[in-house]
ZAMARGU-4260 file (C-alpha; in steps of 0.2 Angstrom, whole numbers, plus 5000, padded with zeros to 4 digits):
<rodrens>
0) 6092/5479/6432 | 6088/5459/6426 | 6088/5460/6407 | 6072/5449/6405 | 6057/5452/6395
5) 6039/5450/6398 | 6035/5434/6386 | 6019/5437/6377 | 6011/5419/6384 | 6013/5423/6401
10) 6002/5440/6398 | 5989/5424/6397 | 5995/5420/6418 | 5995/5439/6419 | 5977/5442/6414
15) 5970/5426/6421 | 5977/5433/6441 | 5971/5449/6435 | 5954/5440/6435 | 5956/5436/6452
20) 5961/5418/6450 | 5965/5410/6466 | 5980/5399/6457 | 5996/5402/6457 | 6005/5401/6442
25) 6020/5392/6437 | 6036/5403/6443 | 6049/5408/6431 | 6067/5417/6434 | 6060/5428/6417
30) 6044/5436/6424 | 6035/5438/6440 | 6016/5442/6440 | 6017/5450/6457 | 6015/5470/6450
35) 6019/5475/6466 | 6036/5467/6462 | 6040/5481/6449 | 6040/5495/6461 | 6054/5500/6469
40) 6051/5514/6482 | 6068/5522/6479 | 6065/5528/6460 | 6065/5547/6466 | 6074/5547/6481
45) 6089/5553/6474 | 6091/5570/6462 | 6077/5583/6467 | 6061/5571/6466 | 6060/5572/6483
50) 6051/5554/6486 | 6052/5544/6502 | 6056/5525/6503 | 6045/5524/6519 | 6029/5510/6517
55) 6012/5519/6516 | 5995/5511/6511 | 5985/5520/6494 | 5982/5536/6501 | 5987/5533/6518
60) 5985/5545/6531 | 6003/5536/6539 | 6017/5537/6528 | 6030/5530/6538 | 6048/5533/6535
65) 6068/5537/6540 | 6072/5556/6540 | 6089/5556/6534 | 6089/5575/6531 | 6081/5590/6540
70) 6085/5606/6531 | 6088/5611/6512 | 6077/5611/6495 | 6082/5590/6496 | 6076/5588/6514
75) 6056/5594/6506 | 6052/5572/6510 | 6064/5572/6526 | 6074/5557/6515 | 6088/5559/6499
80) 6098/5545/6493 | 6115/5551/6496 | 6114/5552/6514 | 6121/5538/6526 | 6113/5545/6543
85) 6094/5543/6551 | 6089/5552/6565 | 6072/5541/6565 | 6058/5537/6560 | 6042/5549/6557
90) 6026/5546/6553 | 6021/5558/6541 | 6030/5563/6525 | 6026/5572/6509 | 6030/5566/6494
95) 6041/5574/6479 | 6036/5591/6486 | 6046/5606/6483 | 6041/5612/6499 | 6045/5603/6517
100) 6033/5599/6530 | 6028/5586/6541 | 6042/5572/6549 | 6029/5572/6566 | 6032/5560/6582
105) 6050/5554/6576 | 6055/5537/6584 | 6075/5530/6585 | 6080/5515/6590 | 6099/5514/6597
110) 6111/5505/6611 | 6121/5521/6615 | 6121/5532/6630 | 6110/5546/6633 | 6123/5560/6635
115) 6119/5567/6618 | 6104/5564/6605 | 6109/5549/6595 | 6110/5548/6577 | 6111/5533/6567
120) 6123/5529/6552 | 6121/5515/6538 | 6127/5508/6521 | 6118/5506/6508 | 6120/5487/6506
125) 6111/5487/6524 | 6095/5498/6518 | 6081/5491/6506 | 6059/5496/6503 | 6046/5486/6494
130) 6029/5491/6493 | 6024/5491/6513 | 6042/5488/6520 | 6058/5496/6523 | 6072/5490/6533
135) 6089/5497/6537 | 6103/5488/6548 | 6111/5503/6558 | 6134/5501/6557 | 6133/5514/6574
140) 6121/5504/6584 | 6119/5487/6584 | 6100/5488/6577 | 6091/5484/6563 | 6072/5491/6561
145) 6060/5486/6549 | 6043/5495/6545 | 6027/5494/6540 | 6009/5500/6541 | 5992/5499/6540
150) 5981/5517/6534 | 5981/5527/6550 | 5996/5515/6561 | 6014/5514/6558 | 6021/5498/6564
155) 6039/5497/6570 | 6050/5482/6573 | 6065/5483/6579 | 6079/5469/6581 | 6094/5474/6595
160) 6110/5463/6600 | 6105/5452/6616 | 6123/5461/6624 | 6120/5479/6620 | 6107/5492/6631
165) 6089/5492/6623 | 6083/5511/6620 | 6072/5521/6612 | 6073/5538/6607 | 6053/5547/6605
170) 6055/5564/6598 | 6040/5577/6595 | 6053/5591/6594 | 6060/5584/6578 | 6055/5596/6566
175) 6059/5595/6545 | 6064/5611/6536 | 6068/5623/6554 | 6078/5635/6544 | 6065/5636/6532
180) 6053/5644/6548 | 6045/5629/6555 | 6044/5623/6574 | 6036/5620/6585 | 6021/5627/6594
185) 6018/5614/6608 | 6022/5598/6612 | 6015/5584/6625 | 6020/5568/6631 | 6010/5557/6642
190) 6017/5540/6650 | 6001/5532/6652 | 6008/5516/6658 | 6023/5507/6655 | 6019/5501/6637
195) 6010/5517/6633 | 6011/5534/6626 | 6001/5547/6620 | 6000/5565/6616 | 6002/5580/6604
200) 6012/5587/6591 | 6007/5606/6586 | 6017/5614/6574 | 6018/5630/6564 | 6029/5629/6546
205) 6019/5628/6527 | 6002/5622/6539 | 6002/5637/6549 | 5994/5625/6561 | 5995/5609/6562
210) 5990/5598/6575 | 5996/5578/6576 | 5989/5567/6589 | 5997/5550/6594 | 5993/5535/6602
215) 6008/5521/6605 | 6011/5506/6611 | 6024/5494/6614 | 6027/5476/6614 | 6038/5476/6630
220) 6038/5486/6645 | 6049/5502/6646 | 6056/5513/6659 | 6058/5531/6655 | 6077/5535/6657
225) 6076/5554/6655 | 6064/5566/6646 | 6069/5585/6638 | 6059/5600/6638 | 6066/5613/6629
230) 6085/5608/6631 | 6081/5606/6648 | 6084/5586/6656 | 6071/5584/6668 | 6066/5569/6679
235) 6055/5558/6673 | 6036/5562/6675 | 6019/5557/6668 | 6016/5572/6657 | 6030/5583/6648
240) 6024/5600/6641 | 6035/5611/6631 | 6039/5618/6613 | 6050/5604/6612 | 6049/5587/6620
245) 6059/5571/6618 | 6062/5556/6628 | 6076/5541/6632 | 6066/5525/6634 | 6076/5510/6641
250) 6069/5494/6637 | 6078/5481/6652 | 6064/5469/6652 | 6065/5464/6632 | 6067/5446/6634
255) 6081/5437/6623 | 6080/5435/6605 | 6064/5446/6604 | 6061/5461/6593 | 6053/5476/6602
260) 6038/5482/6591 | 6029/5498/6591 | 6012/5504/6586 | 6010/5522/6583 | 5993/5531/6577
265) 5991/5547/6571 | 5975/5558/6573 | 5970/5575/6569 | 5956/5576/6579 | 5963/5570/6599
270) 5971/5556/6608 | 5955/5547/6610 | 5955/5546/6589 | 5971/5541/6588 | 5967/5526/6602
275) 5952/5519/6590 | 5963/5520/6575 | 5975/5510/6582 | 5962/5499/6593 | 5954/5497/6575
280) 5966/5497/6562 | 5980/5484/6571 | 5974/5474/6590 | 5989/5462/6584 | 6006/5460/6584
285) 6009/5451/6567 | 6023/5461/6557 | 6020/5449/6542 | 6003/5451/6542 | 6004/5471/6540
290) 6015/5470/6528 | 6007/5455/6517 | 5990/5467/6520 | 5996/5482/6514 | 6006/5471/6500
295) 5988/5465/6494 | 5982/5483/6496 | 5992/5489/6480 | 5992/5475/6471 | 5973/5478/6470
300) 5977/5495/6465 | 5991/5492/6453 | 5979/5480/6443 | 5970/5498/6437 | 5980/5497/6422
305) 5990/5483/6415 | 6002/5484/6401 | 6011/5470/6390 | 6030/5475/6384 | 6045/5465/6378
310) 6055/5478/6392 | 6054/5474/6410 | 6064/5491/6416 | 6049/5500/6407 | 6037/5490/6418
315) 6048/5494/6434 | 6047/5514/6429 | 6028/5512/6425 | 6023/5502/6443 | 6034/5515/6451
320) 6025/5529/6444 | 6008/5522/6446 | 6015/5519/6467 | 6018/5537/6467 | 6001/5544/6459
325) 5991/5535/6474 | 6001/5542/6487 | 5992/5559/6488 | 5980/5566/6490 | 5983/5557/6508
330) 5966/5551/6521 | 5963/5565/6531 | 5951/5558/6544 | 5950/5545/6560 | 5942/5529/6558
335) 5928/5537/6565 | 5924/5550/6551 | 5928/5563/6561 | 5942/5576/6554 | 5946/5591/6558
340) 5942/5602/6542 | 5947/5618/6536 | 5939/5629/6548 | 5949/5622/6560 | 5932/5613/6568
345) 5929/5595/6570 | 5919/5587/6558 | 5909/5570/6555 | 5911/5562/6538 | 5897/5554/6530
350) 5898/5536/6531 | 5907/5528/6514 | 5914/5547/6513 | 5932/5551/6517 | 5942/5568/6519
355) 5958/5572/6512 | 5974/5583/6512 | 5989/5584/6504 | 5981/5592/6486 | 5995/5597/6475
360) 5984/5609/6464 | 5995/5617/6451 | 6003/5603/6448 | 5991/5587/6447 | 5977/5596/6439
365) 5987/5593/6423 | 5988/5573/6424 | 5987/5563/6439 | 5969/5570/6442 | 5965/5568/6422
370) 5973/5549/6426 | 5962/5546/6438 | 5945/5549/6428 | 5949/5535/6417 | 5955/5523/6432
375) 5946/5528/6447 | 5931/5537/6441 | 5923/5534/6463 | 5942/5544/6469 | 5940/5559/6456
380) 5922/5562/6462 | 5927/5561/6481 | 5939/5571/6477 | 5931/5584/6468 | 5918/5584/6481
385) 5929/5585/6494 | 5937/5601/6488 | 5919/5609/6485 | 5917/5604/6505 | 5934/5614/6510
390) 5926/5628/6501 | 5911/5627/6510 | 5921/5627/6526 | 5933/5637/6521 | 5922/5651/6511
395) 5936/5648/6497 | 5944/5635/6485 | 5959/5629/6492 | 5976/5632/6482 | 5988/5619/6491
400) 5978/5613/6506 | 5989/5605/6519 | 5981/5599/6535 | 5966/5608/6536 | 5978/5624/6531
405) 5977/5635/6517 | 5994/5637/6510 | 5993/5649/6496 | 6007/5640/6487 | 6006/5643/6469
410) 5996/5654/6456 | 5977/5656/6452 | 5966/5642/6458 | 5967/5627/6451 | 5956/5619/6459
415) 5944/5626/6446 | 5952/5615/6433 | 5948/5598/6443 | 5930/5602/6444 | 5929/5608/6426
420) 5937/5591/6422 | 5925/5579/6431 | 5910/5588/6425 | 5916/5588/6405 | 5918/5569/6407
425) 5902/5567/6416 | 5907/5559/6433 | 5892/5556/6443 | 5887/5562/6461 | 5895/5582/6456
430) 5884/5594/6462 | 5887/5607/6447 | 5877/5618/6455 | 5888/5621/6472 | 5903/5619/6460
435) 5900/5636/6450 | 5896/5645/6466 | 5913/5638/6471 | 5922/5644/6456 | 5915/5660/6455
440) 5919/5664/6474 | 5938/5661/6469 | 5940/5669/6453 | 5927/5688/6460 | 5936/5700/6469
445) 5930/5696/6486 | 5941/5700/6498 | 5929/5699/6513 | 5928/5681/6512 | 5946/5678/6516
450) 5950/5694/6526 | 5952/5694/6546 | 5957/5673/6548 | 5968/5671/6562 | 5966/5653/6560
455) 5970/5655/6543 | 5981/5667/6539 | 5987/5662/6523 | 5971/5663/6514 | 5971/5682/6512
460) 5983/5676/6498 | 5969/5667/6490 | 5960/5684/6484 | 5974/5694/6479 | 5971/5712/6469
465) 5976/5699/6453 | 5956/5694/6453 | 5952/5712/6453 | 5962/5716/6437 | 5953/5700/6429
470) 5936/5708/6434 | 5941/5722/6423 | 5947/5712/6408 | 5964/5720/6412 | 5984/5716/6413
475) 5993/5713/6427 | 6004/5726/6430 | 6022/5719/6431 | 6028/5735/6440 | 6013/5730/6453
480) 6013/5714/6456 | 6027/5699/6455 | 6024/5682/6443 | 6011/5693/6435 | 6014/5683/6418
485) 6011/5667/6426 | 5996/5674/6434 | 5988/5682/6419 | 5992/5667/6410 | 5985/5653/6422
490) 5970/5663/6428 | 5964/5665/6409 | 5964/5646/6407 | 5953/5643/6425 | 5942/5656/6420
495) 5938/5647/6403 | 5936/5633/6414 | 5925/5642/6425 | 5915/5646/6408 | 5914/5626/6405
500) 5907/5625/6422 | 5894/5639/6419 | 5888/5631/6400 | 5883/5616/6412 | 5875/5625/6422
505) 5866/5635/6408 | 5869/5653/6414 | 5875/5661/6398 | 5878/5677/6405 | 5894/5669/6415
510) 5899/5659/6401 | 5900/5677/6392 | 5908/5685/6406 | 5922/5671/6407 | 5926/5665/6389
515) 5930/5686/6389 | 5942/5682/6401 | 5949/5667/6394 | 5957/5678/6380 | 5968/5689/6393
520) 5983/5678/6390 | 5983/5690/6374 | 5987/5706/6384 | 6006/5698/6387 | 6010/5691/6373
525) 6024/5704/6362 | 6022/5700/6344 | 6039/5709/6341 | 6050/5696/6352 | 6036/5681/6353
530) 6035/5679/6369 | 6022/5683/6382 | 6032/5696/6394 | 6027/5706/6408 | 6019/5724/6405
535) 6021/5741/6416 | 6002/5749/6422 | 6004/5760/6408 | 6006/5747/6395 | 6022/5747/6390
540) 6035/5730/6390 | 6046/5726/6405 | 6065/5732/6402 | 6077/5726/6401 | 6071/5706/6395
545) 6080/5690/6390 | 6067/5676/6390 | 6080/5664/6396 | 6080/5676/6412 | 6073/5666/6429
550) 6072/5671/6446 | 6063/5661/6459 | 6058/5676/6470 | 6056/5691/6460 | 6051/5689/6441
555) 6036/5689/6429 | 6035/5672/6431 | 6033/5659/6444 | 6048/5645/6443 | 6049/5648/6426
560) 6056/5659/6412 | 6049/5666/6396 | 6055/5651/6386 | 6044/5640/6398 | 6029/5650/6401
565) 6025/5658/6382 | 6016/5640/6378 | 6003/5640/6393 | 5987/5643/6383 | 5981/5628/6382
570) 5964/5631/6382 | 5967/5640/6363 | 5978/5632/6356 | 5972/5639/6338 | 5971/5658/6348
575) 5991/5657/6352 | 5994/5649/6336 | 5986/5663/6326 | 5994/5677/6337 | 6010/5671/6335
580) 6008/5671/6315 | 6000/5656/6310 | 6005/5639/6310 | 6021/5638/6300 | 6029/5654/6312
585) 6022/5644/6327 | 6031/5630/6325 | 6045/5639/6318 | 6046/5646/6338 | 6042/5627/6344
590) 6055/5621/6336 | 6068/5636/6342 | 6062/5632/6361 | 6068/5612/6359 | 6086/5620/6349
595) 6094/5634/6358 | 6103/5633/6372 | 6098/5627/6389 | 6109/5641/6398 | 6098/5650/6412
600) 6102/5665/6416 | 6100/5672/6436 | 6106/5671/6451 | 6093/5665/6458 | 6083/5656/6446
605) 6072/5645/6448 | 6081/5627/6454 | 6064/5619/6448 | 6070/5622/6430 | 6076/5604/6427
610) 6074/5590/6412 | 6080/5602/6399 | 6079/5599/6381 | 6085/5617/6374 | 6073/5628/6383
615) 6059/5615/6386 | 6060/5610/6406 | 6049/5595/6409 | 6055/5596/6427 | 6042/5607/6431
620) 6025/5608/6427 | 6022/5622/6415 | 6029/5613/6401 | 6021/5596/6400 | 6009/5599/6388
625) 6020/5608/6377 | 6027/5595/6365 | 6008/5590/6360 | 6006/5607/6352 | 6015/5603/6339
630) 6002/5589/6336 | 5990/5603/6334 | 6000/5612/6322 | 6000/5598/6308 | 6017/5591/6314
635) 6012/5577/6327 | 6029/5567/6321 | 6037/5580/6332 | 6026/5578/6346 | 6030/5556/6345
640) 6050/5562/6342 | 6050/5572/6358 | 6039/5562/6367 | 6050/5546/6364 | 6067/5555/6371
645) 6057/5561/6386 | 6050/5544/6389 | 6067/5537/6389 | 6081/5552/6394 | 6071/5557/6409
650) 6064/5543/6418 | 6075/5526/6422 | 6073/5514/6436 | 6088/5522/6445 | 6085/5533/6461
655) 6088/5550/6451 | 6075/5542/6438 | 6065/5557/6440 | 6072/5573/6434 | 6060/5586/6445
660) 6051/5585/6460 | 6039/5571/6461 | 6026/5585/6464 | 6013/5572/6475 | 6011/5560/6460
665) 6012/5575/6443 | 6031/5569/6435 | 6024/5551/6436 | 6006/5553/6429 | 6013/5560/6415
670) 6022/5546/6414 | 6010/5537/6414 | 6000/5545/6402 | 6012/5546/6389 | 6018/5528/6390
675) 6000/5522/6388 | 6001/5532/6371 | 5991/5548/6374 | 5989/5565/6385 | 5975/5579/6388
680) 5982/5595/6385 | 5967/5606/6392 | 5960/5596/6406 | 5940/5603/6406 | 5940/5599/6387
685) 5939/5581/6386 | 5949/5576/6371 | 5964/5565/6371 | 5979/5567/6360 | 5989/5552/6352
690) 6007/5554/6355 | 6019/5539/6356 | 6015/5524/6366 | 6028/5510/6371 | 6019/5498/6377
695) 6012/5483/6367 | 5995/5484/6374 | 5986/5493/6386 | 5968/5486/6396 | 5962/5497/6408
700) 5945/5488/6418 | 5932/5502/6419 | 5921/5505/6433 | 5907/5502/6422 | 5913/5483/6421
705) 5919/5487/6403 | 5937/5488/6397 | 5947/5500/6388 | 5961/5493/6379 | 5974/5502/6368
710) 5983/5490/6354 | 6003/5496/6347 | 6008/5487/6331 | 6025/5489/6326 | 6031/5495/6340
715) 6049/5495/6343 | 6061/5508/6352 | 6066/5510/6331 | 6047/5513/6325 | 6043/5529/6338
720) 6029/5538/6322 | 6013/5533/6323 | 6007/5529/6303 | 5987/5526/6306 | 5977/5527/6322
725) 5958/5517/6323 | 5945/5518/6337 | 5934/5503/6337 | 5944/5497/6319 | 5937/5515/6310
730) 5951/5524/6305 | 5954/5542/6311 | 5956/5557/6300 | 5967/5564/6314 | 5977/5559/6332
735) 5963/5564/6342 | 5949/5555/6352 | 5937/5559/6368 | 5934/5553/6385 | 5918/5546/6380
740) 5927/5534/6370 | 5936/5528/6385 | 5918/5526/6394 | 5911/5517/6381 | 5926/5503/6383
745) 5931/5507/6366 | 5948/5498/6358 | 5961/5510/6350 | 5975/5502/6337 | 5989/5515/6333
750) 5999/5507/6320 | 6019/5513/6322 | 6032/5513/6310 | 6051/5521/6308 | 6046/5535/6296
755) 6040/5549/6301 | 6020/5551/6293 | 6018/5568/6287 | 6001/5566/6279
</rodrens>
């Protein structure tokens, strides 16, 4: 990494090319003002984020990328860093999941024969990405591909020696994650003409049913060698149907010295969508262009925030985060507007409204979809709109919603929380109306709305006996029901979301109803050991228990332990306080869950536990609020000193430089967040929390047209305490400040120094 700094004249160039200035500024070997040059698509790639390389556009519906591995807790983006083989290029990928999906219509270059499926092999030295682009030079072919796209087309390009044989392998039975139960339910190939394929990809897997249409076409003429259905080799033919399909294409009339390009779209909906996105999106041939368009696209959407710092690595690590918050929620309809949505019918969007997929719930609702309040204030209402649209379709709030699929992955529903959030901060165009109806048909025991969906069958998961329990004010029975701590513990939090949701609305007979259950977290929590625990129907503790017990299938808690999951109140911070003792006992147990050892104990525990500090796992979601409480106990110096060493200790610029999964954009919005200086703790209450910024200055340009700017003095890696804190130049009694303060375009100053402040 270039040990250069970001000199404080040039922040002058930075701003004025922020402003849109069409000049070019004078180029330096220090600094470049191209932010799109501090990303670096293979921050993630390596460890468990579970990233992909692979170009994509904001959101993108194509996001296009080598598969480098197809089965395994590693394979969840179809890529990891330590591998040296690709079996292609697919179009589709998820993004720092913990779950594996996707990899659909797989395309591999080679010079080989066709006896056996070929699989390429690189080095490193011959693989690089940058924002739009990703090439690798194969050392068992003599090929080198290069990739871009555009939102709904992948564009290949692929380079062969002039002496070797020009072929193509076009695989729809390339599947990720097939031990993990996914396959195919039917594929189709169609030879159109001899630069032209279309067809379908179904498969069955975390989307129960997920249908990928395709329409591709080549530069160059191709002769089809040989096609495969079902292991069979059959002669060739104009339509191939089977559960798996593949095909050898032979490319004899590439002329000299020219590349072979591909342009493949995806559609939900049919062929006939997928034609017209690609007729649409990318007529040409120009590689550059794609590449320069999509470069363009995130440069417009990096200049949401810009920062100033003396460190360029912290800039790499912020881009790179930033890149990975606006990856998903992915574009989920054709050029069209038409989508299929989750009741499995086709549907025609509004004009200037878009559908999405790819909404990872419990993770984001906790700061990439806060992040995006303050940046993209048009995305979060689309997005809380959109998910009040699945429910109309749907009957139900989705939980993880994967291709018009109901996944039932996770806890509760957390979708609740991204409504309560956009309403508390006053986004426009939410009808709060539909949003309560929404809520309330998640949160009831309804079981008719989700019972008998064959096209659906995972939603029965939505409306399990858990809801019926919190009707009655009760406990989860532990000896009942599995993860019922996590459960009990996240549903009390949406339910006093859902009583924010119904103050807006005025009905103060819910708000009643649900601030009642908001207190259940108390039925777990053990006053004799401190921890919440599970509890038997009949009231009494689980035996035997050791809070640093985790087991990823069968325990009271969902990839977690008691260590990690005591702190989830974040709603009442001052009820958990007060029922573990008072302040000084609190943070007596705070500081024991950052001290003791990091030992796990299970054989099957949770691998999600990562980023260890003691106890403290900031590798999975649970815990990322849980070093601000100690803000709220009268000790924030132990919220900037744990801050700091998370900051710094578990995100780098390397390829492991995330230390859990990426979880769709979660791990870097905290980031983020926290680099920027502050963090929500209960989204649905719009407050802030000061913690410890690292940036010099902070200007995020509003949607309003007004700026909010966030000013460090003192800062250096020595002076991590924050002495005084000002909005608008009036001091503040506390670290605290709200979300309108951030509408209003305000200016925060927080004054650092290398002694911690304890007054």
């Amino acid at each position: 990494m270039k040990s250069v700094f970001y000199p404080f004249g040039l922040w002058i160039v930075v701003f004025i090319l922020f402003l849109g200035c069409k000049s070019e500024p004078e180029k330096t070997d220090k600094v470049s003002v191209n932010l799109i040059d501090y990303v670096d698509p293979f921050i993630g790639t390596a460890f468990h984020g579970h990233t992909f390389p692979g170009p994509v556009r904001p959101y993108g519906m194509v996001q296009l990328g080598p598969d480098t591995k197809l089965n395994g807790w590693d394979a969840s983006s179809g890529y990891h860093y330590d591998d040296s083989t690709i079996y292609g290029f697919s179009h589709t990928h998820l993004s720092g999941t913990g779950i594996g999906d996707m990899g659909d219509v797989l395309l591999l270059p080679f010079t080989d024969d066709i006896d056996k499926k070929p699989i390429a092999t690189f080095n490193k030295a011959d693989e690089s990405a940058k924002v739009g682009y990703y090439k690798v030079a194969f050392n068992n072919y003599d090929v080198t591909a290069e990739l871009a796209v555009t939102e709904r087309v992948g564009l290949h390009k692929y380079t062969f020696d002039n002496d070797t044989e020009k072929r193509v392998l076009f695989d729809l039975a390339h599947t990720l994650q097939r031990t993990w139960g996914n396959s195919n339910v039917h594929n189709e190939l169609e030879v159109v003409d001899s630069v032209t394929i279309r067809g379908l990809k179904h498969t069955t897997g975390w989307a129960d049913d997920h249908k990928v249409y395709f329409y591709a076409e080549f530069s160059s003429p191709f002769a089809v060698e040989q096609i495969n259905i079902d292991s069979v080799n059959v002669s060739n033919r104009a339509i191939a149907k089977g559960q798996d399909v593949y095909a050898y294409l032979k490319f004899d009339a590439l002329k000299a010295d020219e590349p072979l390009q591909v342009r493949v779209s995806i559609s939900s909906v049919d062929t006939d969508g997928a034609k017209n996105n690609l007729a649409t999106e990318l007529s040409h041939w120009d590689f550059d262009k794609v590449r320069v368009d999509t470069e363009d696209a995130w440069q417009k959407a990096l200049k949401k925030i810009k920062v100033q710092t003396k460190n360029e690595d912290d800039l790499t690590i912020f881009y790179t985060a930033l890149y990975h918050s606006m990856i998903a929620p992915m574009t989920y309809q054709d050029v069209d507007g038409r989508y299929r949505g989750m009741d499995k019918e086709i549907h025609q969007s509004p004009e200037g409204v878009t559908n999405y997929t790819v909404y990872s719930l419990w993770d984001t609702f906790r700061g990439l979809h806060p992040l995006m309040t303050i940046i993209d204030e048009p995305k979060s209402v689309e997005w809380v709109n959109n998910l009040m649209l699945k429910y109309q379709e749907g009957g139900i709030l989705p939980m993880w919603p994967l291709a018009s699929n109901y996944t039932g992955t996770m806890v509760g529903y957390p979708a609740v929380a991204n409504i309560a959030d956009a309403l508390s901060k006053d986004l426009p165009g939410i009808d709060k109306t539909l949003a309560l109806e929404a809520t309330l048909n998640s949160a009831l025991y309804k079981p008719w709305i989700v019972e008998d969906d064959a096209l659906n069958p995972k939603k029965k998961s939505l409306m399990p006996l858990y809801n019926k329990y919190a009707n009655a004010n009760k406990h989860f029975p532990a000896d009942k029901l599995i993860k019922s701590v996590s459960f009990g513990l996240e549903m009390a939090y949406y339910d006093w979301c859902i009583a924010e949701i119904a103050k807006l609305n005025n009905n103060d007979s819910l708000v009643a109803v649900f601030e009642k259950r908001a207190k259940n977290y108390q039925h777990y929590f053990d006053p004799s050991t401190g921890f919440m625990r599970g509890k038997n129907e009949d009231g009494s503790w689980v035996t035997p228990f050791n809070p640093r017990y985790s087991s990823h299938k069968e325990s009271d808690y969902t990839e977690g332990n008691a260590w990690q999951w005591t702190w989830f109140v974040p709603h009442d911070v001052d009820g958990i306080i007060e029922l573990s003792g008072g302040r000084e006992r609190f943070t007596q147990k705070l500081d024991t869950l950052f001290t003791t050892s990091s030992e796990i104990v299970g054989e099957d525990a949770s691998s999600d536990i990562t980023g260890l500090i003691g106890q403290y796992a900031h590798g999975n979601e649970p815990s990322h609020h849980v070093a601000y409480l100690y803000t709220y106990a009268g000790q924030p110096w132990k919220t900037q000193e744990l801050v700091d060493q998370i900051l710094n200790d578990f995100y780098t610029s390397e390829p492991d430089g995330i230390i859990g999964n990426e979880d769709c954009g979660q791990m870097s919005a905290w980031y983020i967040l926290n680099a920027m200086g502050f963090y929500q703790v209960a989204p649905g209450n719009p407050v802030y929390t000061i913690g410890r910024p690292i940036f010099d200055k902070v200007e995020i340009p509003l949607d309003s047209g007004k700026n909010f700017t966030i000013i460090t003095e003192n800062n250096s890696p020595e002076n991590k305490y924050v002495q005084a804190f000002y909005v608008n130049d009036v001091k503040q009694n506390g670290l605290f400040f709200k979300h309108s303060d951030i509408k209003n375009g305000s200016t925060l100053k927080i004054v650092m120094g290398n002694n911690p402040k304890i007054n």
